[in-house]
C-alpha positions, 0 to 999 in steps of 0.5 A, a space after each residue: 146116112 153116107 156123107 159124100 163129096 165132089 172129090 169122092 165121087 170123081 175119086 170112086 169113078 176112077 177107082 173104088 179102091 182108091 175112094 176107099 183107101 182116101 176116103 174111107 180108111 184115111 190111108 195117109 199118101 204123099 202129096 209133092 210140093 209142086 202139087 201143094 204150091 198149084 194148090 195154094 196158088 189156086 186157093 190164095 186167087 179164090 181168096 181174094 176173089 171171094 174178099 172182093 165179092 164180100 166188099 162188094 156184097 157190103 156196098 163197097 167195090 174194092 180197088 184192084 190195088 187193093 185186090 193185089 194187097 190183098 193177094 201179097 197179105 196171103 201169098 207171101 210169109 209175114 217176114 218176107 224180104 225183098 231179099 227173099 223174093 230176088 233169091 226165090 226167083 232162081 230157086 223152083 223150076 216150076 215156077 216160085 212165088 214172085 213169078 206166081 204173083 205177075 200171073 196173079 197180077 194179070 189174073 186179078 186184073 181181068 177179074 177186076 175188069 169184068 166185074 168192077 162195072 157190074 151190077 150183079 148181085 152177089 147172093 152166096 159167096 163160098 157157102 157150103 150145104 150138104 144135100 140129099 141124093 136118095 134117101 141114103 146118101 149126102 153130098 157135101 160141097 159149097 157154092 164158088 158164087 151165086 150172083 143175081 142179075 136182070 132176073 136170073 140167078 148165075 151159079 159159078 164155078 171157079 176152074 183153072 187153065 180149063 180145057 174144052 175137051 174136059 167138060 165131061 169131067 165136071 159132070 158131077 160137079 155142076 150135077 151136085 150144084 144143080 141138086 144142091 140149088 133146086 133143094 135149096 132155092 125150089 122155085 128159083 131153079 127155073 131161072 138158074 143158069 149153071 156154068 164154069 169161069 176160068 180165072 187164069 183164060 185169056 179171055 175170062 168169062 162165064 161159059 154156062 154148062 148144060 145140066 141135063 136129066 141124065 146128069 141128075 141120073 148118073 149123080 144118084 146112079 154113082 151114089 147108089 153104087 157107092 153106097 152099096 159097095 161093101 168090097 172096093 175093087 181095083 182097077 189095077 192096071 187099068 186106068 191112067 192114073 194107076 202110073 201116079 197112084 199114091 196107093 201103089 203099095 198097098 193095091 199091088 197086095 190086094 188080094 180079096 177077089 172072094 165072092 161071099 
C-alpha cells in the first residue's frame, strides 16, 4: 500500500516530478536558512501551544508567563547571553531571534487570552493517524487539535499569516482530516466541525471550513492518480513554482517523453 502525505499530495498537484524527485527518490535539495528559521519559528509557537493544551488536558491551565518560559526554553540555545541576543539584533535582515520573540510574545498572549477561559475539552493534541483512500493508498498526517465543547467536536488547523484568497489551497489538508475523523470517530462525524485558526492574525479565532463531497472526491481522485503514475512528468516551464524549484538541474535533463 502507497503511504502519502499532505505535503506529497500538495507537492504532486504542482508537479509529478517534483513529487517524485522529493518523495520517491529522496533527491537531496537545499533548503535556505531564512526558509529553515520561519520553519523553526512556526514549529517552536505550535510547541508551546500544544504544552499549553496538555497542562490543560491534565487539569491545570498554565499562566501565560509560563507560556512565554516555555517559548525562551525552546527558541533560544541553552548558552545564550544577553549579550548574544543584543549583537543578533543587527545581525538578519529578515528578522533574528529577539525580534521573533515580541511577535511570539504578542502571538502567545492572544492565545492565551482566547483560551484561558475556556471550558473546551482538549481530546487530540498533535496526534498523528494514518488513514486509508481506497484500498491502495494510505495517508499520513496528524491532527493540530481536536476539542470538545457544548456537544460538538472542533478539529484545528494551525496555519500562519493566512490569506482568504488561499482557502482553496488547503483543499486536501481539511479533506484528509475529515476522512481521518469519520474513520476514526464514525458516529461523531455528524458533530464535527472543521476550520483553520491562525496563530500570528490580528484577530485569532477559529474560522470553520466547509468539507464537501467534492472535497472527498478530489482527495481519492489525486491518490488514484498518484498511485497509478509510473512515469512523472514535468510541468517544466509551466507553474510558478518552476522559478524556485530546487530540482531545476535534474528536470532541465529530463528526457523520458517515450510512450511504452
Amino acid at each position: 500500500m502507497k503511504e502519502l502525505t499532505i505535503e506529497s499530495i500538495k507537492d504532486y498537484q504542482t508537479c509529478a516530478l517534483l513529487y517524485n524527485y522529493r518523495h520517491q527518490e529522496g533527491v537531496s535539495e537545499t533548503i535556505h536558512s531564512r526558509e529553515l528559521f520561519s520553519i523553526k519559528f512556526e514549529n517552536t509557537l505550535k510547541s508551546v501551544i500544544n504544552y499549553f493544551f496538555y497542562k490543560k488536558q491534565g487539569g491545570f491551565t498554565p499562566s501565560y508567563s509560563s507560556l512565554l518560559n516555555r517559548w525562551e526554553k525552546l527558541w533560544f540555545a541553552k548558552d545564550t547571553t544577553a549579550y548574544d541576543i543584543i549583537h543578533e539584533q543587527h545581525e538578519s535582515f529578515y528578522g533574528n531571534a529577539a525580534s521573533l520573540t515580541s511577535k511570539a510574545a504578542s502571538a502567545l498572549l492572544d492565545f492565551y487570552n482566547q483560551f484561558s477561559e475556556d471550558n473546551s475539552v482538549p481530546m487530540a493534541i498533535d496526534q498523528e493517524f494514518y488513514v486509508p483512500v481506497g484500498d491502495l493508498v494510505k495517508i499520513k498526517s496528524n491532527f493540530d487539535l481536536i476539542l470538545y465543547k457544548n456537544g460538538e467536536y472542533f478539529i484545528y488547523k494551525w496555519v500562519f499569516n493566512f490569506r482568504t484568497s488561499h482557502t482553496s489551497l488547503y483543499q486536501i489538508d481539511f479533506s484528509v482530516l475529515s476522512e481521518a475523523f469519520a474513520h476514526k470517530f464514525p458516529h461523531k462525524k455528524p458533530k464535527a466541525r472543521f476550520g483553520y485558526y491562525d496563530i500570528l492574525a490580528s484577530s485569532q479565532k477559529f474560522i470553520e471550513y466547509q468539507v464537501n463531497q467534492e472535497d472527498a472526491k478530489a482527495l481519492k481522485y489525486w491518490c488514484g492518480t498518484i498511485e497509478e503514475d509510473k512515469k512523472f512528468v514535468p510541468r517544466r516551464g509551466l507553474t510558478s513554482y518552476c522559478k524556485k524549484c530546487p530540482f531545476d538541474k535534474p528536470c532541465s535533463k529530463w528526457k523520458d517523453w517515450e510512450v511504452k
